[in-house]
Residue frames relative to the residue before (quaternion, step in Angstrom):
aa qw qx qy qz dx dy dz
X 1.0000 0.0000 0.0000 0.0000 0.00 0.00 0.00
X 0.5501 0.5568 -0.3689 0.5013 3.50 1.13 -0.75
X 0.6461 0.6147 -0.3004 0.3384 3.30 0.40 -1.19
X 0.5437 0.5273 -0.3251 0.5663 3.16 0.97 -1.44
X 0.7832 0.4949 -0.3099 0.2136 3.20 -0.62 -1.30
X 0.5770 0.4360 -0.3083 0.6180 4.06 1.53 -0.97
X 0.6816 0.4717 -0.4591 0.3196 3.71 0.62 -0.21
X 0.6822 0.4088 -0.3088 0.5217 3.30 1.25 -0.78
X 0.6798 0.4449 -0.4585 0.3603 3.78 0.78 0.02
X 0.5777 0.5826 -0.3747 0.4317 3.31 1.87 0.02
X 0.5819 0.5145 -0.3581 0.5181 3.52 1.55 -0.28
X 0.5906 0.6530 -0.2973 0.3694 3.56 0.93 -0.47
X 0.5045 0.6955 -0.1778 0.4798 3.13 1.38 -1.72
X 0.7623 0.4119 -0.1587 0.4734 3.38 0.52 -2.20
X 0.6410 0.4869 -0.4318 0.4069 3.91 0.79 -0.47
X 0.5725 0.5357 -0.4703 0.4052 3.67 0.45 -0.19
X 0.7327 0.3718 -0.4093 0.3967 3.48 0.65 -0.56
X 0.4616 0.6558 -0.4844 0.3495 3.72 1.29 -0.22
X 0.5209 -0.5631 0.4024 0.4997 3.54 -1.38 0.43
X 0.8475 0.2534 -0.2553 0.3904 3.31 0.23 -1.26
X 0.2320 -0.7684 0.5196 0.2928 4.19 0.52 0.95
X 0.6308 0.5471 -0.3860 0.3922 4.25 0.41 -0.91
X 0.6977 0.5563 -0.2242 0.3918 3.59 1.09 -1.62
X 0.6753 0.4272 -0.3043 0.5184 3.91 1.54 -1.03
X 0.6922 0.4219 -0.4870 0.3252 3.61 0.59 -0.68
X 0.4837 0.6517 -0.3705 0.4517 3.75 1.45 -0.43
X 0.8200 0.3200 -0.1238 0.4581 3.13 0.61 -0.73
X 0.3418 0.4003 -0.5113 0.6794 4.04 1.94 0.73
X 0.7003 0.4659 -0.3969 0.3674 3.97 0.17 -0.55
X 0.5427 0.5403 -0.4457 0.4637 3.63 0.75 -1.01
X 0.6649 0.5150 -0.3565 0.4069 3.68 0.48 -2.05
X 0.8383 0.3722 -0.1963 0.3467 3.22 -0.28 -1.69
X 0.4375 0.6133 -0.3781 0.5380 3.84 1.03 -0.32
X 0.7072 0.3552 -0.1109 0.6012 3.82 0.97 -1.12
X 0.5597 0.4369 -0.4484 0.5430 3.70 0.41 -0.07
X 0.6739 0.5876 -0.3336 0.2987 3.60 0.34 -1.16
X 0.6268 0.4163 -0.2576 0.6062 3.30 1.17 -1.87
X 0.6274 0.6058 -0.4579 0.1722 3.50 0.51 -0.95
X 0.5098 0.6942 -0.2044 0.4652 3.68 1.93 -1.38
X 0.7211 0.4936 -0.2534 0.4150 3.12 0.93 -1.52
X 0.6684 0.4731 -0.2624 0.5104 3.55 0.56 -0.95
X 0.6850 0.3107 -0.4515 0.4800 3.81 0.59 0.02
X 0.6747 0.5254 -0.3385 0.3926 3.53 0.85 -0.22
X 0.6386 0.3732 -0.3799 0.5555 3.12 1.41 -0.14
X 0.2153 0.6584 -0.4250 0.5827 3.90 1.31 -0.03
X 0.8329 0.0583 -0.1959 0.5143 3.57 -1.13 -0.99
X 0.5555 0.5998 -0.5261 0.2341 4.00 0.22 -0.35
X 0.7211 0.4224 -0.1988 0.5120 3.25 1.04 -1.47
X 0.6422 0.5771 -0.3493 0.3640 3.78 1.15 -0.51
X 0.5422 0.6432 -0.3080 0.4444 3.11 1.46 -0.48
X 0.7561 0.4547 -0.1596 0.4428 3.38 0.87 -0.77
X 0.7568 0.2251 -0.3512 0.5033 3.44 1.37 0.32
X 0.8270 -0.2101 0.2064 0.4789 3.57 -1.60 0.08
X 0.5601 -0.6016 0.4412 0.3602 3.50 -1.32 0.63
X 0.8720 0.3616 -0.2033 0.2599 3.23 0.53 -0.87
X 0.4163 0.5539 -0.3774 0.6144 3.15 2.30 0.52
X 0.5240 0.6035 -0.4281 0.4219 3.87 1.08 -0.75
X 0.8097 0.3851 -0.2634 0.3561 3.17 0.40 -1.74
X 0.4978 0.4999 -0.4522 0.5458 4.55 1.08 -0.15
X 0.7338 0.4330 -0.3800 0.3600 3.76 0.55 -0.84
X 0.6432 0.4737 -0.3142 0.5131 3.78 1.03 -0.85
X 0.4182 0.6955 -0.3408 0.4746 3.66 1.22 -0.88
X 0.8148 0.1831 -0.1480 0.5297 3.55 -0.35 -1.53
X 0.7652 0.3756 -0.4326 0.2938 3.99 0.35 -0.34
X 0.3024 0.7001 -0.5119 0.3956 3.32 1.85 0.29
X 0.7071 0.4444 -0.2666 0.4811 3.82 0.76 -2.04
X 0.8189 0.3478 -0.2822 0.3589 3.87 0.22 -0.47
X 0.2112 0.6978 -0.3414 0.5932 3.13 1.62 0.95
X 0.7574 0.5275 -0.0728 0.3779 2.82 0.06 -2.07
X 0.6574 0.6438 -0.0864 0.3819 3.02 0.91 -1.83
X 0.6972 0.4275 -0.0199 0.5752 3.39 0.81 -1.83
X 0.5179 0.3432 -0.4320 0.6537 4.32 1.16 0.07
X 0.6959 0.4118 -0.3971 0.4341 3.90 0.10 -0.61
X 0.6733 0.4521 -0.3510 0.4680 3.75 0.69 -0.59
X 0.5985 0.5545 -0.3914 0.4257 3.66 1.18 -0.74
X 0.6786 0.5504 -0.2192 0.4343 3.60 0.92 -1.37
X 0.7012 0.3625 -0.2954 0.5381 3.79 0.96 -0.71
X 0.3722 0.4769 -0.5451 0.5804 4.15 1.53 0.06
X 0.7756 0.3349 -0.3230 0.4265 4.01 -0.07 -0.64
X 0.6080 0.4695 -0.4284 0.4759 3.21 0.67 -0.43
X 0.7839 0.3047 -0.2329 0.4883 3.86 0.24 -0.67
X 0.4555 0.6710 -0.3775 0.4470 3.56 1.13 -0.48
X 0.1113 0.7324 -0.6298 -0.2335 4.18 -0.43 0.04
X 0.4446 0.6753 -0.5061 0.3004 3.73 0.38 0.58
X 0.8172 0.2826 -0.1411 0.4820 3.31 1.32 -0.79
X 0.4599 -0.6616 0.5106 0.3001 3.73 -0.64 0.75
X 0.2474 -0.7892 0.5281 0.1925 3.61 -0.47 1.18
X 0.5218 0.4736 -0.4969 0.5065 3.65 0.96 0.37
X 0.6994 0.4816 -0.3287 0.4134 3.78 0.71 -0.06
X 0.6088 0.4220 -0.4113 0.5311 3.27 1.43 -0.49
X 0.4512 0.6686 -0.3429 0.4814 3.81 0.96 -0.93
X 0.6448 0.3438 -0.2070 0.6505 4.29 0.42 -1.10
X 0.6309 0.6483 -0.2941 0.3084 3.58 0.25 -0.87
X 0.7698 0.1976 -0.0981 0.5989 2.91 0.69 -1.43
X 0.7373 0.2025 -0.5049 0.4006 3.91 0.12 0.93
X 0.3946 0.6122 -0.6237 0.2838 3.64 1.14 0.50
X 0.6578 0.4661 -0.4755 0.3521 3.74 0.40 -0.02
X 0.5096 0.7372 -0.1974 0.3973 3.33 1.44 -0.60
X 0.5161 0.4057 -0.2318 0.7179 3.49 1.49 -1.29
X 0.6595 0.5542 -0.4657 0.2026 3.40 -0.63 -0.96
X 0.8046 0.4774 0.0307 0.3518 2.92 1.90 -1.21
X 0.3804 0.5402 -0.2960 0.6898 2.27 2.42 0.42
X 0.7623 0.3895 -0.3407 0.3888 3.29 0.18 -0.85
X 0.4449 0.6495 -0.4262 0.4456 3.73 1.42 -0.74
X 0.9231 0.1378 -0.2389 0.2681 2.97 0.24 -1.36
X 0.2286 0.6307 -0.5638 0.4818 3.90 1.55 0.32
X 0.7532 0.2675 -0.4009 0.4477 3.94 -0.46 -0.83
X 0.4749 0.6042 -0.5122 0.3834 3.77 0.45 -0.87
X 0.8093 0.2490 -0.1692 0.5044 3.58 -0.39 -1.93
X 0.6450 0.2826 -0.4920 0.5120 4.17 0.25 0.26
X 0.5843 0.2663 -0.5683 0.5145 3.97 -0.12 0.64
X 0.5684 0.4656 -0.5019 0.4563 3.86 0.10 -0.43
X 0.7041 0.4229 -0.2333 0.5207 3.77 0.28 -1.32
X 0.7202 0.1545 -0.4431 0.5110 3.98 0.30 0.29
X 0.5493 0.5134 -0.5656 0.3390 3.44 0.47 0.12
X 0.5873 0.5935 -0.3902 0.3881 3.29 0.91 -1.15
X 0.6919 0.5324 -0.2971 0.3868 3.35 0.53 -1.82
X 0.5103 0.6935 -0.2544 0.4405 3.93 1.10 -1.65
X 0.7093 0.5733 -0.1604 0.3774 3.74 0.89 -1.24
X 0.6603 0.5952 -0.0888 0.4494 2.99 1.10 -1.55
């Protein structure tokens, strides 16, 4: 959660230098508003996939992979045609949840790995 939080104060930071600062943080919200649902919908994706046959799982995760896909390309051309939102903010937006989740989990497996080491 911390993590999260220096990314979005590092995306913040970066909006002041933008011309319009109101138009990029609209447009980290649009992204990251869409990353979220985006998380949610794969997590509900492998829930239900889990529960059926492999070889019906793997056509169902398949096609909700493309309509995913689809539904980021349809967000990015809303910003692109949209002039309220800074399409470099939706663009940062939608992988600041993504880092967060990198960096979450980088610290995660380096406190395991000094505890371990600490133990020893």
């Amino acid at each position: 959660m911390v993590d999260g939080g220096f990314v979005c104060l590092g995306l913040m930071l970066f909006g002041f230098l933008a011309k319009e600062p109101l138009f990029f943080v609209l447009g980290v919200l649009f992204g990251g508003a869409y990353s979220i649902l985006n998380f949610r919908l794969m997590q509900l994706t492998f829930d239900k996939a889990m529960k059926m046959p492999s070889a019906r799982a793997q056509k169902y995760v398949q096609t909700r992979y493309f309509l995913r896909y689809l539904l980021t390309g349809v967000v990015i051309y809303v910003a692109i045609i949209n002039p309220w939102v800074n399409i470099v903010g939706v663009i940062l937006g939608l992988v600041a949840v993504k880092i967060s989740v990198l960096i979450n989990t980088t610290v995660s497996k380096a406190s395991k790995k000094n505890v371990l080491t600490n133990k020893a």
